[in-house]
DRENPA-3360 file (N, C-alpha, C; in nm, 2 decimals, always signed):
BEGIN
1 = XXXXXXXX = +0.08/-0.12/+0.00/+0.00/+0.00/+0.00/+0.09/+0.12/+0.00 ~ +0.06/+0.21/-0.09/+0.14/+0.38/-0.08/+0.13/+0.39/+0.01 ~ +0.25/+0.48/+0.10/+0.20/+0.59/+0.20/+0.21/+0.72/+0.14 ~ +0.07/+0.81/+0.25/+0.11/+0.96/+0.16/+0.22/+0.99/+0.28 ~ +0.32/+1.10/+0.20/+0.45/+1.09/+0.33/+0.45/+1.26/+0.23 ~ +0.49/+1.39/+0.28/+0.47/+1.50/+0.25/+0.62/+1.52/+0.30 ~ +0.68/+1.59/+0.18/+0.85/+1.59/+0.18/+0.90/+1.76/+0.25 ~ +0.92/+1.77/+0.41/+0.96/+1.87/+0.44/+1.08/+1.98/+0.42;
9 = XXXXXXXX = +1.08/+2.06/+0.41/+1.16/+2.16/+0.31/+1.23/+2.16/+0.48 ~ +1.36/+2.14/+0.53/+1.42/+2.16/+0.65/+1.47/+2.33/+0.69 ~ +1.56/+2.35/+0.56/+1.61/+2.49/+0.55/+1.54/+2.61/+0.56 ~ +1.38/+2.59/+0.54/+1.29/+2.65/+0.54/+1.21/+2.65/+0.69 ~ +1.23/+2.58/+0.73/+1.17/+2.55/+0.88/+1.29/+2.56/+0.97 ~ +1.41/+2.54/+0.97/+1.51/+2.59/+1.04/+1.50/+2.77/+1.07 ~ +1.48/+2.82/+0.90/+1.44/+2.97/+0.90/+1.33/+3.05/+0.99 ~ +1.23/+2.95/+0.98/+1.11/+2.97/+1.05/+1.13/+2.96/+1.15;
17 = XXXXXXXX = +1.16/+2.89/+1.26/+1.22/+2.82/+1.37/+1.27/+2.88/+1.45 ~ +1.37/+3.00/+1.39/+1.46/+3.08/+1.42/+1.43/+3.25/+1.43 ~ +1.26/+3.28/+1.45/+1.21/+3.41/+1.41/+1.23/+3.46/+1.56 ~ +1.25/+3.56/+1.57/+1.30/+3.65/+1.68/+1.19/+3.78/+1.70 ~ +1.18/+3.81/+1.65/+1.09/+3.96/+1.63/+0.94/+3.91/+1.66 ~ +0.87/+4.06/+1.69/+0.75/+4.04/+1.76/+0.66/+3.97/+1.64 ~ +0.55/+3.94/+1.73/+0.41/+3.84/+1.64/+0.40/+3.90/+1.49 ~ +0.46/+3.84/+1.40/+0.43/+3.89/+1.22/+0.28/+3.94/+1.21;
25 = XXXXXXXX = +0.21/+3.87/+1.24/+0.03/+3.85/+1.21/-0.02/+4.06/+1.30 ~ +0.02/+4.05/+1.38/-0.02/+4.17/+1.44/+0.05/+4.28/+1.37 ~ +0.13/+4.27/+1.27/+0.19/+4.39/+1.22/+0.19/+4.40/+1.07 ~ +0.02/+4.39/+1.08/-0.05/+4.36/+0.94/+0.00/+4.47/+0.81 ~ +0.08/+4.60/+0.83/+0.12/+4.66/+0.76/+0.24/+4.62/+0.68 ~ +0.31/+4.51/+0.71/+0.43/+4.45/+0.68/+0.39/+4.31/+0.60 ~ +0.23/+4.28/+0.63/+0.25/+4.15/+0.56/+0.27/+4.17/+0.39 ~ +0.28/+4.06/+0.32/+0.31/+4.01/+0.16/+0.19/+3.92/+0.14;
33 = XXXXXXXX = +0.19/+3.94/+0.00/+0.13/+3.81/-0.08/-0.03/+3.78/-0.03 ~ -0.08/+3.92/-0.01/-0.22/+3.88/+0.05/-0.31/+3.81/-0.06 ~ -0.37/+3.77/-0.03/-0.50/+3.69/-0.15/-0.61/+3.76/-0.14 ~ -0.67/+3.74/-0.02/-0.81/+3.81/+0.00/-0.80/+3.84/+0.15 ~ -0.88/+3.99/+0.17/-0.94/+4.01/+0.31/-1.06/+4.07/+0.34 ~ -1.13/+4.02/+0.42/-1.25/+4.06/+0.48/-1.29/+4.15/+0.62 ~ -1.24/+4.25/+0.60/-1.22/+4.34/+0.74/-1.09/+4.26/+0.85 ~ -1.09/+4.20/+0.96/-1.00/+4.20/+1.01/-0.91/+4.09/+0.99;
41 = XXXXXXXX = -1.03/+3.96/+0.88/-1.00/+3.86/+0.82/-0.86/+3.89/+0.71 ~ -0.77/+3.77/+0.72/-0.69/+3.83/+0.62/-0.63/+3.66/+0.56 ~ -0.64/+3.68/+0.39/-0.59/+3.54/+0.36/-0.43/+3.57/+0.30 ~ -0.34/+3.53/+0.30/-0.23/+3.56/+0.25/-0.16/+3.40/+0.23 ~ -0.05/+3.43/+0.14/+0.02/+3.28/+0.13/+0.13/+3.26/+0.22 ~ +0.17/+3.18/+0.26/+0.26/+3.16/+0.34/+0.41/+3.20/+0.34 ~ +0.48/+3.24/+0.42/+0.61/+3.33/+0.40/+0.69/+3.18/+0.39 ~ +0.66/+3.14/+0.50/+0.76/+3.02/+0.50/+0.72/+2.88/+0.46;
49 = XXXXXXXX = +0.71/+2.86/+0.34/+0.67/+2.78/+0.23/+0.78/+2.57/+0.28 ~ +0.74/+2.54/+0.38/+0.82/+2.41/+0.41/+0.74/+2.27/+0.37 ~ +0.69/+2.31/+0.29/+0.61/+2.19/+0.23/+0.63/+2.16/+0.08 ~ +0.71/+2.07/-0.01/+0.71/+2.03/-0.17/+0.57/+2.01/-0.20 ~ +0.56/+2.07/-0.35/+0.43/+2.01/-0.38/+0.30/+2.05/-0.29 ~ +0.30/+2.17/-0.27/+0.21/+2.27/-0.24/+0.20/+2.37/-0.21 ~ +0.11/+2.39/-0.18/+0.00/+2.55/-0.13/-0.02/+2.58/-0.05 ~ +0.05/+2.65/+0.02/+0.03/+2.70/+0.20/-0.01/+2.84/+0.20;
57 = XXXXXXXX = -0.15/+2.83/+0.26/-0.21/+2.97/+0.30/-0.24/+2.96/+0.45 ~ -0.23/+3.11/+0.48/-0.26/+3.12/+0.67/-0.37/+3.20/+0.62 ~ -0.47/+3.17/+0.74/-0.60/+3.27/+0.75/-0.58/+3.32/+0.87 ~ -0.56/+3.48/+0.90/-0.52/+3.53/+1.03/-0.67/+3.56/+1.02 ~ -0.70/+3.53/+1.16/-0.89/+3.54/+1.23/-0.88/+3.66/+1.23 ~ -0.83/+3.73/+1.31/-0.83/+3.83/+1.40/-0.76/+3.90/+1.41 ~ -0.77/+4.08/+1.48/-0.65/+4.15/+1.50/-0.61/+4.17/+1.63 ~ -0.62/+4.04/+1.72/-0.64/+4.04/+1.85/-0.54/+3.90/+1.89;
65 = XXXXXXXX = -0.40/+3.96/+1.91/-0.33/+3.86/+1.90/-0.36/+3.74/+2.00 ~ -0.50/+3.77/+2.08/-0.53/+3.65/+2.23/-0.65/+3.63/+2.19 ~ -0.73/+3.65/+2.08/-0.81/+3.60/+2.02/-0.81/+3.46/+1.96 ~ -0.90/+3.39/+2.00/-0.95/+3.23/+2.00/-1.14/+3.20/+1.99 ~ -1.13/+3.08/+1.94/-1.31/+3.04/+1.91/-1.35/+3.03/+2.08 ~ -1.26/+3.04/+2.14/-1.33/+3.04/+2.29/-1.37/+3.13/+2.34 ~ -1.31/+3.25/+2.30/-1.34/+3.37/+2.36/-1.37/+3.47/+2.25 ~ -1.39/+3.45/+2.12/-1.46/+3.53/+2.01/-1.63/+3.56/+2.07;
73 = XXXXXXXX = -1.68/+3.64/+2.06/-1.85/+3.64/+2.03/-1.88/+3.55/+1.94 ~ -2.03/+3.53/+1.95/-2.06/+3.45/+1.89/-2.07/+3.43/+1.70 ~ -2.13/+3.56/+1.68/-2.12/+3.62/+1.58/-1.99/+3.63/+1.47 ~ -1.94/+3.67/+1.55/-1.79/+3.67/+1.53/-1.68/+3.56/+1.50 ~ -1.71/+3.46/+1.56/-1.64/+3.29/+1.53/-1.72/+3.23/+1.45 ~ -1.85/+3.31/+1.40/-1.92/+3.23/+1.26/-1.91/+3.29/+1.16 ~ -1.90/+3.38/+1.13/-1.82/+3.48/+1.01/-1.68/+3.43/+1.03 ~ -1.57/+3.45/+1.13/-1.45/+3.36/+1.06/-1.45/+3.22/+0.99;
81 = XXXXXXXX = -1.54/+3.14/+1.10/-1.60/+2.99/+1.03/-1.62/+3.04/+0.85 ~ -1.72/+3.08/+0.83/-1.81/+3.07/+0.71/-1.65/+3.16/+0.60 ~ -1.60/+3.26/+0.66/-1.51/+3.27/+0.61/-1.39/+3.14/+0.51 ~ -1.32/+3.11/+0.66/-1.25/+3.00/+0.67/-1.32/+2.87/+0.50 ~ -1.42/+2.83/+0.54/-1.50/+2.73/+0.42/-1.54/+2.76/+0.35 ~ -1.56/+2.86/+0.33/-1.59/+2.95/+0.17/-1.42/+2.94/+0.06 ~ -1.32/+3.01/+0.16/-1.22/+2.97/+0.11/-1.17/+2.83/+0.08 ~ -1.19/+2.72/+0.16/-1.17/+2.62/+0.13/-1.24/+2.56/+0.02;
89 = XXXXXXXX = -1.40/+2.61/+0.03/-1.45/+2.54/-0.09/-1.40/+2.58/-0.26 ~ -1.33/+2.71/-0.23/-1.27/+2.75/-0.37/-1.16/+2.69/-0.43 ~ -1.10/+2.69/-0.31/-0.98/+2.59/-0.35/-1.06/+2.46/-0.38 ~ -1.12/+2.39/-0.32/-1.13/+2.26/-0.38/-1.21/+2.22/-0.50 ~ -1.26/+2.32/-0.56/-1.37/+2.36/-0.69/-1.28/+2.40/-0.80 ~ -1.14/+2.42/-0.74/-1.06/+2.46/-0.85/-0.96/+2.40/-0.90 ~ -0.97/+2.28/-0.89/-0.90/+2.17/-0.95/-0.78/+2.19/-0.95 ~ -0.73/+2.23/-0.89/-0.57/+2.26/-0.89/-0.51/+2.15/-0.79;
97 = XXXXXXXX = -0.60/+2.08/-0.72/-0.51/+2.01/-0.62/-0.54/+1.87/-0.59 ~ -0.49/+1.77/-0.55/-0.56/+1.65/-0.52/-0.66/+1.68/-0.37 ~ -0.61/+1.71/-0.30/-0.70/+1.74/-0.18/-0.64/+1.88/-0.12 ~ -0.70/+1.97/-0.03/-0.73/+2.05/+0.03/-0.72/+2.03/+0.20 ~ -0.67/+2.09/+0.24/-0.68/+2.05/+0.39/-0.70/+2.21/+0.47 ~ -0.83/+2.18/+0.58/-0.82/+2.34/+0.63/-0.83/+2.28/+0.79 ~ -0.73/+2.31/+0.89/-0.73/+2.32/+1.02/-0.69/+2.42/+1.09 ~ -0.69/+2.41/+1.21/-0.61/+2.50/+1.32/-0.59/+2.46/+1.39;
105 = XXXXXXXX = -0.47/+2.51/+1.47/-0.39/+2.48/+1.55/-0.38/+2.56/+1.69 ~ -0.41/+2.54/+1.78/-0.39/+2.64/+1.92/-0.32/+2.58/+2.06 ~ -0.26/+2.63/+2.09/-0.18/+2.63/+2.23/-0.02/+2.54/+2.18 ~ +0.05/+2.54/+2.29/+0.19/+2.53/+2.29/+0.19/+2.31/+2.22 ~ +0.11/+2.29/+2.20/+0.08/+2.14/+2.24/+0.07/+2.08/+2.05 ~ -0.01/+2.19/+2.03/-0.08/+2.16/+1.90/+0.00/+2.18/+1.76 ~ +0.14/+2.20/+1.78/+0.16/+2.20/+1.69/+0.22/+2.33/+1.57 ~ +0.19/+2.41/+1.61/+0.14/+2.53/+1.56/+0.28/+2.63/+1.63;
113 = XXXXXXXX = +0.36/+2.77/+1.51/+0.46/+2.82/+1.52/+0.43/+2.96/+1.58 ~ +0.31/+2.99/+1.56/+0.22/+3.14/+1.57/+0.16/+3.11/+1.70 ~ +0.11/+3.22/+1.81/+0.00/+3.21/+1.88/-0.10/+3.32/+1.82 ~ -0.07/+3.38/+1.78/-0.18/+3.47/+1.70/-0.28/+3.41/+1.63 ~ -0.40/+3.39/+1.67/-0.54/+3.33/+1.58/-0.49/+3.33/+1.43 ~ -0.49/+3.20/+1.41/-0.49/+3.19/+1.26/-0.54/+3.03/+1.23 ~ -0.58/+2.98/+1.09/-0.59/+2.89/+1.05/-0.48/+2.87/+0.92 ~ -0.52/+2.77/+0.85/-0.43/+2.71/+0.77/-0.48/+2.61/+0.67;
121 = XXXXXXXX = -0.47/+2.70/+0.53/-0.55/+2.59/+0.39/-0.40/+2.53/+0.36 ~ -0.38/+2.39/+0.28/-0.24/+2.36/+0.25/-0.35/+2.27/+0.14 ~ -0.34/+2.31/-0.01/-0.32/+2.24/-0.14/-0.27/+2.15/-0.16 ~ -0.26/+2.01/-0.12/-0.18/+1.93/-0.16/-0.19/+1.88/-0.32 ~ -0.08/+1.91/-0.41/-0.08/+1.86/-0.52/-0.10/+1.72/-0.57 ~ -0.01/+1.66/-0.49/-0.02/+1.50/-0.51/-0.07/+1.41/-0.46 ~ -0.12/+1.42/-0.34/-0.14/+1.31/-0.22/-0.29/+1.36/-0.16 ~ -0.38/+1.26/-0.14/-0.52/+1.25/-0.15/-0.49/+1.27/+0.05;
129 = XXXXXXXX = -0.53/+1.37/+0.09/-0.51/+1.39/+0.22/-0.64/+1.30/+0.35 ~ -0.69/+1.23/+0.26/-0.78/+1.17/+0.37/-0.77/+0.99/+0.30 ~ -0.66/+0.97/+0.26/-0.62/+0.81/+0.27/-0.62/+0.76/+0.35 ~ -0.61/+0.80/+0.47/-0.56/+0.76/+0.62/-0.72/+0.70/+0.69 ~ -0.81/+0.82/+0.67/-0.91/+0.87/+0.76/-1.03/+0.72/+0.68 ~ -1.15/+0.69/+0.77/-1.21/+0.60/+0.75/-1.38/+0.69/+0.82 ~ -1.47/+0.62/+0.75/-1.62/+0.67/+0.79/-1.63/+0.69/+0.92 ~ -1.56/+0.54/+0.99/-1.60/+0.47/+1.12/-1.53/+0.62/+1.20;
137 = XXXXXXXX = -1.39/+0.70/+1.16/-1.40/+0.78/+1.25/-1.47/+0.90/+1.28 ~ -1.61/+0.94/+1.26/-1.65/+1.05/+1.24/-1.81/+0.98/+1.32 ~ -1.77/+0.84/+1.35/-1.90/+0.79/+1.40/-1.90/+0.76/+1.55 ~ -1.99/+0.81/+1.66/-1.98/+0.81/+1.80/-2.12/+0.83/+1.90 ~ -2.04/+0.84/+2.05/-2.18/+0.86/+2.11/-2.23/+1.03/+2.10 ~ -2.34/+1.01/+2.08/-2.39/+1.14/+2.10/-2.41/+1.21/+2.20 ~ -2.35/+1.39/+2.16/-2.36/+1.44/+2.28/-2.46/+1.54/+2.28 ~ -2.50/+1.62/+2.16/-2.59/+1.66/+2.10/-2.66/+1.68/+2.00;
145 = XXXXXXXX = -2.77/+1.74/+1.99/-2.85/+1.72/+1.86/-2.90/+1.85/+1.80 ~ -2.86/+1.97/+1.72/-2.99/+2.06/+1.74/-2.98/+2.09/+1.59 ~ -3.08/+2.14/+1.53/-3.13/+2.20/+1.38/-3.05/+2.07/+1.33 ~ -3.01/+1.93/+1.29/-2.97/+1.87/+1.21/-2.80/+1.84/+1.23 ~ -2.77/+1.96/+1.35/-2.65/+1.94/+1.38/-2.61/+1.87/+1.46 ~ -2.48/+1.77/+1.47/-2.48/+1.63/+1.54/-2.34/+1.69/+1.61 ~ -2.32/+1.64/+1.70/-2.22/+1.62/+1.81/-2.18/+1.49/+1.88 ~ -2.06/+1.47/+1.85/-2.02/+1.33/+1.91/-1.93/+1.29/+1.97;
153 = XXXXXXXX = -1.92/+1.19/+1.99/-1.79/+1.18/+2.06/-1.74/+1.01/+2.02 ~ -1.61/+1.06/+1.95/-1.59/+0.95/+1.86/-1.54/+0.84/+1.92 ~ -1.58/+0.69/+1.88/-1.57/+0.57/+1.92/-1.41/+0.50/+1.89 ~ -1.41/+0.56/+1.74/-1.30/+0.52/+1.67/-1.19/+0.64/+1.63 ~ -1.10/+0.70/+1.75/-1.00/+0.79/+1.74/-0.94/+0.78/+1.63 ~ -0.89/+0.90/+1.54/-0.79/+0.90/+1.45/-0.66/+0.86/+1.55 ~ -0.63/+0.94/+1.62/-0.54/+0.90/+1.73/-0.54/+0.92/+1.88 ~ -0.66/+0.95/+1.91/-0.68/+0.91/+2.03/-0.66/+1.05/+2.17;
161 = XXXXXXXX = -0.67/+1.03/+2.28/-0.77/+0.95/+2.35/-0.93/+1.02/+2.31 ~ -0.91/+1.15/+2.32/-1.05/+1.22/+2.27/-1.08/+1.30/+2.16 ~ -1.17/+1.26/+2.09/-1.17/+1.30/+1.96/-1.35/+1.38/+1.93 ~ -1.38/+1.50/+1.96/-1.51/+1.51/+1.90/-1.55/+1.56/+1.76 ~ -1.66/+1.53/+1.74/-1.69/+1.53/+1.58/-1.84/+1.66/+1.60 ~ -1.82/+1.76/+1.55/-1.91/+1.80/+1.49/-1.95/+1.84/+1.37 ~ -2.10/+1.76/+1.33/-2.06/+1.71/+1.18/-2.25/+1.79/+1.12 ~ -2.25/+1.86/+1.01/-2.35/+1.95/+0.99/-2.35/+1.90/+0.81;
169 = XXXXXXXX = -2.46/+1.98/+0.71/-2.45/+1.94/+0.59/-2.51/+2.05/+0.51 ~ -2.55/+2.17/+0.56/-2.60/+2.28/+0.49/-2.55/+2.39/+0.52 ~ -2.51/+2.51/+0.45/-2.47/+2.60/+0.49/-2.54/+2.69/+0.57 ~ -2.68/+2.67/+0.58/-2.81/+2.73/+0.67/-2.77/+2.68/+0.83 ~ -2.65/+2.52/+0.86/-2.61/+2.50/+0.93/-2.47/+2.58/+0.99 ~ -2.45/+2.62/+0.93/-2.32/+2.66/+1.00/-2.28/+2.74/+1.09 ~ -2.42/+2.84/+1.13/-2.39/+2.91/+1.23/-2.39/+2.83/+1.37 ~ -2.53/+2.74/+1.33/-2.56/+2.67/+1.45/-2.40/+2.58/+1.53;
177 = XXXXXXXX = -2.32/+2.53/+1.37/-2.23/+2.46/+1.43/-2.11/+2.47/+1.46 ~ -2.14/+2.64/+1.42/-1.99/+2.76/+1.49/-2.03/+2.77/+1.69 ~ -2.15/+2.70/+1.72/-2.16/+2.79/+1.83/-2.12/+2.59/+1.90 ~ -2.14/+2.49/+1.86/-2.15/+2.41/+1.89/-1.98/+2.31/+1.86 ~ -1.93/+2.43/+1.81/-1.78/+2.39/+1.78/-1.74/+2.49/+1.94 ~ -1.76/+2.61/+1.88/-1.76/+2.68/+2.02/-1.72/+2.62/+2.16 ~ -1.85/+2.59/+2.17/-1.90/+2.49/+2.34/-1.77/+2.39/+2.35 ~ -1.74/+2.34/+2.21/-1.65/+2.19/+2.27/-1.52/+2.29/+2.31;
185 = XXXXXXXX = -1.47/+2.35/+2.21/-1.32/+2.43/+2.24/-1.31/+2.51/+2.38 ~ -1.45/+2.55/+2.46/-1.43/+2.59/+2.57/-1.41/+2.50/+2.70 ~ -1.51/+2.40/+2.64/-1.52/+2.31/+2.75/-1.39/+2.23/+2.79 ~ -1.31/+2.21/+2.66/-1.20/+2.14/+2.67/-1.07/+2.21/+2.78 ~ -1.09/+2.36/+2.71/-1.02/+2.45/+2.81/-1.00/+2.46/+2.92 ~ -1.15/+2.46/+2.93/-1.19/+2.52/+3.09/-1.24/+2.41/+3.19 ~ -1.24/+2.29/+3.14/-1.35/+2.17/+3.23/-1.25/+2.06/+3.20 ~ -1.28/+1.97/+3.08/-1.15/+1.88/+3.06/-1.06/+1.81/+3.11;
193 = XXXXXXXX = -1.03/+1.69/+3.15/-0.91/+1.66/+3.23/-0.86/+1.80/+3.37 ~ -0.99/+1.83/+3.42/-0.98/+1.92/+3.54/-0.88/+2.04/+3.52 ~ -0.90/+2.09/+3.38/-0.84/+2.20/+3.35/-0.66/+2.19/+3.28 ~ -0.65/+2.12/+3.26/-0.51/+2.06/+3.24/-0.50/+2.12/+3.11 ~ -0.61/+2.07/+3.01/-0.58/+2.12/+2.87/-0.51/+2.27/+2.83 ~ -0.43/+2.31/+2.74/-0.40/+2.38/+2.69/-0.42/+2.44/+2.56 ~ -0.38/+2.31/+2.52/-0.41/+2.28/+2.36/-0.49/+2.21/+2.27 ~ -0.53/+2.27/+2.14/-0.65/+2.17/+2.05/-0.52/+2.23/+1.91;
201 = XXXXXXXX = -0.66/+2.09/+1.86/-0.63/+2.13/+1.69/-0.78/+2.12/+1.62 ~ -0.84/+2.23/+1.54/-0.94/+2.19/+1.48/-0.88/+2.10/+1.30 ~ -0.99/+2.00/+1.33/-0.95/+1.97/+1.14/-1.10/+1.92/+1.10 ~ -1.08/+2.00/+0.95/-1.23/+1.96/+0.90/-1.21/+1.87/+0.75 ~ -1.30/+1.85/+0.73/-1.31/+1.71/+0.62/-1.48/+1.74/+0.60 ~ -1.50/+1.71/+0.46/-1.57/+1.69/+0.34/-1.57/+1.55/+0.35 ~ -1.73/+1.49/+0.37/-1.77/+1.34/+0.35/-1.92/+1.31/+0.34 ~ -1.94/+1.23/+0.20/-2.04/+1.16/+0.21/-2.17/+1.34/+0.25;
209 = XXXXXXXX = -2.13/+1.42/+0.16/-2.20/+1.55/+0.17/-2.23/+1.63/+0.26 ~ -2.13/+1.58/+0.36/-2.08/+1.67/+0.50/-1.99/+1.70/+0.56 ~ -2.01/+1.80/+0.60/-1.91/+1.90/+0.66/-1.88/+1.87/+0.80 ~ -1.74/+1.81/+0.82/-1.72/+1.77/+0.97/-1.58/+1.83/+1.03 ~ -1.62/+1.91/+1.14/-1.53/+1.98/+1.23/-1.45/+1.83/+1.36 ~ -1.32/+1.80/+1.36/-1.32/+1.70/+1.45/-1.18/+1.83/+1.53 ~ -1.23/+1.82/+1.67/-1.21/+1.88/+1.78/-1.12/+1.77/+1.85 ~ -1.00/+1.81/+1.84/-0.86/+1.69/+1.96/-0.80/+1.78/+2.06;
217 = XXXXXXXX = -0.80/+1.74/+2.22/-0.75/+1.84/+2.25/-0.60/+1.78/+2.28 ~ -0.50/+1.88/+2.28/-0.31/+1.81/+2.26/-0.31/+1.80/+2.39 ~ -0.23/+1.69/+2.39/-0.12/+1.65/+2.46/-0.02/+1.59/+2.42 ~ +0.11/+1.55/+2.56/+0.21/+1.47/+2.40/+0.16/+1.37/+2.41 ~ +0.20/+1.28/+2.28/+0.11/+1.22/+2.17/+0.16/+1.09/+2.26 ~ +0.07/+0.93/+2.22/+0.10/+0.81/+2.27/+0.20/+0.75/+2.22 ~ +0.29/+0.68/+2.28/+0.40/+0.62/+2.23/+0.31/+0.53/+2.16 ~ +0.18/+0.48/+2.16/+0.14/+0.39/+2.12/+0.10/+0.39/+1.92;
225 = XXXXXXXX = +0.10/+0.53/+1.99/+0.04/+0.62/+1.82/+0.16/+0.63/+1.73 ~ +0.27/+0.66/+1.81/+0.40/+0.71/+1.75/+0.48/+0.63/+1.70 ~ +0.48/+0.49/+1.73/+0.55/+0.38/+1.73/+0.48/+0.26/+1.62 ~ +0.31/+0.27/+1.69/+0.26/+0.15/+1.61/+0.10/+0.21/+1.49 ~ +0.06/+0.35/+1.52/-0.05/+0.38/+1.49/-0.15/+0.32/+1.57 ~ -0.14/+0.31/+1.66/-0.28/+0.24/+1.76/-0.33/+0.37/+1.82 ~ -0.46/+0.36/+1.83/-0.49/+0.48/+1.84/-0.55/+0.41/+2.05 ~ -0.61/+0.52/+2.10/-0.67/+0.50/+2.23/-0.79/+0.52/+2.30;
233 = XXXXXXXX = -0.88/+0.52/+2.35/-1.01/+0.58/+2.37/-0.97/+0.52/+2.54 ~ -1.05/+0.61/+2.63/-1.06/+0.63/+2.75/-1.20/+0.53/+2.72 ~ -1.20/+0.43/+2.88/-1.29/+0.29/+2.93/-1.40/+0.37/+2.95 ~ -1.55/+0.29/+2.91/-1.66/+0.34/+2.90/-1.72/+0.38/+3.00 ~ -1.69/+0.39/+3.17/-1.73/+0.46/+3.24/-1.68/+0.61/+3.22 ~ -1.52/+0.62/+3.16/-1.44/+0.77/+3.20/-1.55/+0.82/+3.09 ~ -1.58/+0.76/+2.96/-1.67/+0.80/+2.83/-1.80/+0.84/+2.92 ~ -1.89/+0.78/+2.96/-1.97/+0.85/+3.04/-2.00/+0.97/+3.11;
241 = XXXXXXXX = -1.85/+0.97/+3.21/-1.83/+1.08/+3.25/-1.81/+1.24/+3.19 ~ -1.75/+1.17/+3.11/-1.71/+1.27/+3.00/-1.81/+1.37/+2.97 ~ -1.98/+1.26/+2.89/-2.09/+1.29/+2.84/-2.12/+1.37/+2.97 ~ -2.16/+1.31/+3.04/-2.25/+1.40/+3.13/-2.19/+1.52/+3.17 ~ -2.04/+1.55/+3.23/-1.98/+1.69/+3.23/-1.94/+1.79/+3.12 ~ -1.96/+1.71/+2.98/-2.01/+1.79/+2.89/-2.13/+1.90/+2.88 ~ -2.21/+1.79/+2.90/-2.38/+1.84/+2.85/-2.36/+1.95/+3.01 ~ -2.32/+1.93/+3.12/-2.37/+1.98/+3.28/-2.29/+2.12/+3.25;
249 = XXXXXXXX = -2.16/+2.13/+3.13/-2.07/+2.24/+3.10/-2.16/+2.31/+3.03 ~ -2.18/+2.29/+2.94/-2.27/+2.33/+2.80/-2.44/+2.39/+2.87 ~ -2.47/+2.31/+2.95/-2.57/+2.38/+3.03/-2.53/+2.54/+3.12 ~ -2.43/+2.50/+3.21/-2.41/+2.62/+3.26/-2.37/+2.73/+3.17 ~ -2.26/+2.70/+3.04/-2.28/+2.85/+3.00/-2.37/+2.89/+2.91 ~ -2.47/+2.83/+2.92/-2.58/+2.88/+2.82/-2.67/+2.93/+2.97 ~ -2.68/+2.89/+3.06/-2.71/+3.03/+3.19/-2.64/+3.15/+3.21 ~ -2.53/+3.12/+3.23/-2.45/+3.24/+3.21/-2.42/+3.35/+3.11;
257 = XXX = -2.48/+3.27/+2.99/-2.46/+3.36/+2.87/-2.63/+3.44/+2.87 ~ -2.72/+3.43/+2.92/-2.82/+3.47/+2.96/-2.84/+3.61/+3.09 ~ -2.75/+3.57/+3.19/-2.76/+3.65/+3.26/-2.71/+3.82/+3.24;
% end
């Protein structure tokens, strides 16, 4: 069987690696190579291009270098949202690429060179970016349900231990599932492994005529994952528990957001 294996430019990431000076993204007068911007939204191509055989775009959210989907308004993280997949769907309507990939990256854990709100489209030329990925992972227990839009909590980890899926199919949905993407990125922060979390990565995927947001929150990764690809899920009482201090989270700030 192929593996897709994406050939890292080193010299170019050594460069990157090595940036000294204050946050690039906040000193929007100096950026290059913009593509498109939407008031504070801004799409530009990537300075530091460490990828062969592609397309690296950053979408800076925001002009608020501590701005995050946790603490955006609500309004405000669905216009980046709708943003964000409008761009993505262009790219992937324009045939220029085998697959398309749009995620984000947040806290020291996830991956990610920037703390400044941003996302990240990457074109891949050659390599189908979801050879890896299977139905089974986007399938779970449920945590919620509203206008059509599903929330879950996946059975079958890409890698493990906690993996949520919120998975929508019309664009009439997407506000609903900016607020419902929302709730998980907060809860993860603020409730979570009793506050421990730091870090997530969002990644979304196109399947079977739906649009699915899968919510991971970082830590370092399993020797189990790193070594053999075995992924992990937490024993079905901690999964229980999980559910119900979800939904008991998700209740309180929907009081709170009222008062």
């Amino acid at each position: 069987m192929t593996q897709n294996v994406l050939s890292f430019i080193a010299t170019t990431g050594i460069q990157k690696a090595n940036i000294k000076q204050g946050c690039p993204f906040c000193q929007v007068a100096d950026l290059r190579n913009i593509v498109d911007r939407q008031g504070e939204k801004i799409l530009l191509k990537n300075k530091y291009m460490t990828l062969e055989d592609t397309e690296q775009l950053v979408l800076i959210e925001s002009d608020r270098h501590n701005g995050d989907v946790s603490n955006y308004e609500k309004q405000e993280w669905a216009a980046i949202l709708r943003y964000a997949i409008d761009n993505w769907e262009a790219l992937l309507k324009s045939k220029a690429y085998r697959s398309v990939l749009l995620y984000k990256n947040f806290g020291p854990e996830s991956g990610g060179s920037q703390e400044h709100p941003h996302m990240q489209l990457i074109g891949l030329k050659n390599i189908a970016g979801y050879t890896a990925i299977r139905k089974k992972n986007f399938i779970g227990i449920k945590l919620a349900e509203k206008s059509g839009v599903t929330v879950n909590l996946s059975e079958f980890p890409i890698m493990g231990f906690l993996e949520i899926n919120v998975i929508w199919r019309t664009d009439n949905q997407l506000r609903i599932a900016a607020e419902e993407i929302q709730d998980v990125v907060s809860y993860l922060l603020n409730q979570y492994y009793q506050g421990c979390c730091q870090s997530y990565n969002l990644f979304f995927y196109k399947s079977d005529a739906r649009y699915i947001c899968k919510i991971v929150p970082r830590f370092t990764v399993s020797p189990y994952f790193v070594g053999y690809k075995i992924a992990q899920t937490f024993n079905a009482d901690y999964v229980t528990f999980i559910k119900h201090e979800y939904l008991a989270y998700c209740a309180r700030r929907w009081v709170s957001s009222r008062l």
